[in-house]
C-alpha positions in Angstrom: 0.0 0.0 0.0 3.0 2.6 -0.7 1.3 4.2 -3.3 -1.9 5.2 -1.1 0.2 6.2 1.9 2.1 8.0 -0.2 -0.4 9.7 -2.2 -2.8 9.9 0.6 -0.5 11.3 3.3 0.8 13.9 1.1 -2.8 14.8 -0.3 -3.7 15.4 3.2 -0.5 17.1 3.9 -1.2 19.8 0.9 -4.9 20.1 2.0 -3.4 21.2 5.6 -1.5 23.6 4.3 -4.6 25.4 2.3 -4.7 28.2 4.9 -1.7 29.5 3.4 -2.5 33.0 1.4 -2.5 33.5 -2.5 -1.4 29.9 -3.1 -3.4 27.9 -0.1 -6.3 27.3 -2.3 -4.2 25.2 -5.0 -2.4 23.4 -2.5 -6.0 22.4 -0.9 -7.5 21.4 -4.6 -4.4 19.0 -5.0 -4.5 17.5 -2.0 -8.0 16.9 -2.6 -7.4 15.3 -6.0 -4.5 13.3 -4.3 -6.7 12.3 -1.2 -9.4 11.3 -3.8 -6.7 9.0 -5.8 -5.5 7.8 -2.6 -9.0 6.7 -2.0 -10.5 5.2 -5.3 -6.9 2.8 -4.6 -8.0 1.8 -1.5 -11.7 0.9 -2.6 -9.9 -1.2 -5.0 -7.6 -2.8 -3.0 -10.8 -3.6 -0.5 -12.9 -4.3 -3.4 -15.1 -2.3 -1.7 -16.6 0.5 -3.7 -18.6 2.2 -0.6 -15.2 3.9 0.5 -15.4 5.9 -3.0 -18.6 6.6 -3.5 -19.4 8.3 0.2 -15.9 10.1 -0.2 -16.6 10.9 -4.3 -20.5 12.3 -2.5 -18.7 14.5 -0.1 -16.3 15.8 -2.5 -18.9 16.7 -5.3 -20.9 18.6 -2.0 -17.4 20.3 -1.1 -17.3 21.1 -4.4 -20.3 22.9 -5.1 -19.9 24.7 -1.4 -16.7 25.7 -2.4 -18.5 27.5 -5.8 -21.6 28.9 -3.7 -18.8 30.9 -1.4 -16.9 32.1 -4.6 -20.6 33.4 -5.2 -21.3 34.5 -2.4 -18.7 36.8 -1.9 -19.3 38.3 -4.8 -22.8 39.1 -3.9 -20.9 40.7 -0.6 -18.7 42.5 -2.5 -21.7 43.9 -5.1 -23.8 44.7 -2.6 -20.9 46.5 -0.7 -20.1 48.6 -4.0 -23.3 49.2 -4.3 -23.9 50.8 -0.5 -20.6 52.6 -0.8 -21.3 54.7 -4.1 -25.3 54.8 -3.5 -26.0 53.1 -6.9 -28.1 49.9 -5.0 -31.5 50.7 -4.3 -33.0 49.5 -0.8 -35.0 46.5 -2.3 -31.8 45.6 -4.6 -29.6 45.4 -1.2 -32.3 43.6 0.6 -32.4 41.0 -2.1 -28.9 40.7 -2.3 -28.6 40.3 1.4 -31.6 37.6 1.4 -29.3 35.9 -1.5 -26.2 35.9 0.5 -28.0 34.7 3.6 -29.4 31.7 1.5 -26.1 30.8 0.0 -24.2 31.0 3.2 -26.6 28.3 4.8 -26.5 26.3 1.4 -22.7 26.2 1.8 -23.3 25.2 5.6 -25.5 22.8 4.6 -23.4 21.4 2.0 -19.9 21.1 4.3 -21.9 19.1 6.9 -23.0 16.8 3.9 -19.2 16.4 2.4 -17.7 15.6 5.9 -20.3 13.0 6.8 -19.7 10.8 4.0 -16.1 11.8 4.2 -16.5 10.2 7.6 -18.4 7.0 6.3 -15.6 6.6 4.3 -12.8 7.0 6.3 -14.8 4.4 9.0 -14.6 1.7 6.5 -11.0 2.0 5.9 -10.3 1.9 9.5 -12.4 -1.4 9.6 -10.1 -2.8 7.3 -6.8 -1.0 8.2 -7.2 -1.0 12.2 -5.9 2.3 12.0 -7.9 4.4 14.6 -7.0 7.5 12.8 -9.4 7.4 10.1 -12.1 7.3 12.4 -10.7 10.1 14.4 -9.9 12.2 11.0 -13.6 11.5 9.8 -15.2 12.4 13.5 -13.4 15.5 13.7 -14.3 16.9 10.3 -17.6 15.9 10.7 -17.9 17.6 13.8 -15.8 20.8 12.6 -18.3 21.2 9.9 -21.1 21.4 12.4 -19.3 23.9 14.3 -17.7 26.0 11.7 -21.1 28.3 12.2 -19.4 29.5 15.5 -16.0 29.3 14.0 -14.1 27.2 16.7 -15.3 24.2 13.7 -12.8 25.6 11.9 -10.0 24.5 14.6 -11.3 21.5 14.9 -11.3 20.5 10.9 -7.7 21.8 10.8 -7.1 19.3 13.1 -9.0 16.3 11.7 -6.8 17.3 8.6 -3.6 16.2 10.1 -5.2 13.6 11.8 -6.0 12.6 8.1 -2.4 13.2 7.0 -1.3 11.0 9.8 -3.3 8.1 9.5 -2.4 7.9 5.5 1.3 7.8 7.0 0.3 5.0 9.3 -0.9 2.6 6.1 1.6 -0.4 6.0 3.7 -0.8 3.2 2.8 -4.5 3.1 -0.9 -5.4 1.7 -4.0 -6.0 3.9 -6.7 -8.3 2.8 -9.8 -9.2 4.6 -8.2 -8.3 7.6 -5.4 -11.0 7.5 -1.6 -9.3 6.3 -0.2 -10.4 3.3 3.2 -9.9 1.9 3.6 -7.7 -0.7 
């Protein structure tokens, strides 16, 4: 299993490092893409195609949330303008602001969604691996989603994140198969 640990660890390594400014955000998307390679192998390898398809759900949800706070800070940042040089009407801002409100609980909506299947998925693999830091990773992005609306979710994500990275790190390089090691 080199090639998950490998691709998975330092997938979850980048998407740590996404709170880093100007160049975070490409650094999260290819962890992501890593994390989701990482994963698809590991379905394989399990023959088990549950561990994709919950982690492929959340990622498609993370996805579109990722898109709706593009949006909505553009609404923000109109509706700003707007105020600023007196250009907005009252019912314009108070539509925008209803728009903004909407997205922001879509994108809520949506994160909690993402890191619950992430968290399925991350169960299974630590029914087969043994490694209790899946389930940890999982429950603490799960849980930092829920919270993220009084920001100390945001903490606690972060750290479900390296939880994540070091639980790909913990993969062994030999093969496991039903539970029984094999050697590679």
């Amino acid at each position: 299993m080199k090639e998950e640990k490998f691709l998975g660890g330092i997938g979850a390594i980048l998407y740590v490092l996404g709170f880093i400014p100007n160049i975070g955000i490409y650094l999260e998307i290819i962890g992501l893409i890593l994390i989701l390679v990482a994963i698809s192998k590991l379905a394989k390898r399990f023959n088990n195609r549950e561990i994709y398809s919950k982690f492929l759900i959340g990622f498609i949800a993370g996805v579109i949330s990722a898109i709706l706070i593009f949006i909505s800070v553009g609404v923000l940042i109109i509706e700003i303008l707007g105020e600023i040089t007196g250009m907005a009407s009252e019912s314009t801002l108070s539509k925008m602001s209803g728009s903004f409100i909407l997205m922001l609980i879509a994108v809520y909506v949506l994160s909690i969604l993402s890191a619950y299947n992430w968290r399925k998925s991350f169960n299974i693999i630590s029914s087969y691996t043994n490694i209790g830091q899946f389930n940890t990773a999982g429950n603490l992005l799960f849980w930092g989603a829920i919270t993220s609306i009084i920001l100390v979710g945001i903490l606690i994500a972060f750290i479900g994140s390296i939880f994540l990275a070091v639980a790909f790190f913990n993969l062994p390089e030999k093969e496991i198969s039903d539970g029984k090691d094999i050697l590679s």
